[in-house]
Structure formats: structure tokens, C-alpha cells
C-alpha positions in Angstrom: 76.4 -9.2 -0.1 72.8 -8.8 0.7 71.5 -7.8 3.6 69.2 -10.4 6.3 66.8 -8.1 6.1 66.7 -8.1 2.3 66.9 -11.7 2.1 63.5 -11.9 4.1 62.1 -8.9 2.0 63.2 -11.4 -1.0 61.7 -14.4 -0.2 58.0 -12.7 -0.2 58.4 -12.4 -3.7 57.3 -14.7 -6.4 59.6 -16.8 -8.0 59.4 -14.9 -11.3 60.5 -11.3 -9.3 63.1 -13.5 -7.5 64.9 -14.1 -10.4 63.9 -10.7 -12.1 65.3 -8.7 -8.7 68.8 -11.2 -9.1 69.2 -10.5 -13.1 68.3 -6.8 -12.2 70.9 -6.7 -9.5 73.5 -8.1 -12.1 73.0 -6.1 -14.6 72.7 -2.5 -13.4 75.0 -1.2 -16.3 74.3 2.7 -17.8 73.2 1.2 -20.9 70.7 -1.3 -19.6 69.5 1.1 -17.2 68.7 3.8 -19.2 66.9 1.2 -21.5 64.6 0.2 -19.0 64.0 3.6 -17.3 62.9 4.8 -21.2 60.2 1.3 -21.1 59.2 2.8 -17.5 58.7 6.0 -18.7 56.8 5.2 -21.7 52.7 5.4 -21.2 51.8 1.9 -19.8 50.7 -0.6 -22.2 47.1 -2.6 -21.4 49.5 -5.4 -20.7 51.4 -3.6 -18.2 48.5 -2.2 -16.5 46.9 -5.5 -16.6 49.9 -7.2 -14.3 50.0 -3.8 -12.5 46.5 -4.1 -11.9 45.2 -6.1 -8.8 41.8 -6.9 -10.4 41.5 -8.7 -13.6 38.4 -6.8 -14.5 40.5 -3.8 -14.9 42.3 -5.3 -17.5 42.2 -3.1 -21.0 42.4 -5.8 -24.0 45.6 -5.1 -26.0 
């Protein structure tokens, strides 16, 4: 069960995270983690850097 305070912390999200944070949660298995840590670890795409990014002047085009 979640937490109160992580239900709070949840609902300050956007909807997209929401449901990205819930899948995450649901799939924490070795394999599907180890997939995404190699995607973190990977030099940031324009795209990534772009949503990462809080200007949209600093995005690079792909």
C-alpha cells in the first residue's frame, strides 16, 4: 500500500507521470529494470533533453 504522503506527492504529477509512476511501480522486474537503467544511462537524446528541459528554446532538433 502506498503511503498518504505519497498519495499527495502523486497527485502533483501530471496525468501522463501518474500512470507512468503506477506501470513503473508494477513492473519493477530485474529484466525491465536493467532495460531502462541501460536507456537512462545512455547519452540523452535531443528528445530527451527537450522534455527534460524547462525552456523550449533549449530544445536541440533531432
Amino acid at each position: 500500500m502506498r503511503s498518504s504522503e505519497e498519495k499527495s506527492q502523486l497527485k502533483k504529477f501530471p496525468k501522463r507521470l501518474q500512470s507512468f509512476y503506477a506501470n513503473w511501480s508494477k513492473h519493477q522486474s530485474p529484466e525491465w529494470m536493467d532495460a531502462k537503467l541501460v536507456v537512462f544511462r545512455a547519452p540523452p537524446s535531443s528528445r530527451y533533453r527537450c522534455a527534460a528541459s524547462s525552456s523550449r528554446d533549449q530544445c536541440d532538433p533531432d
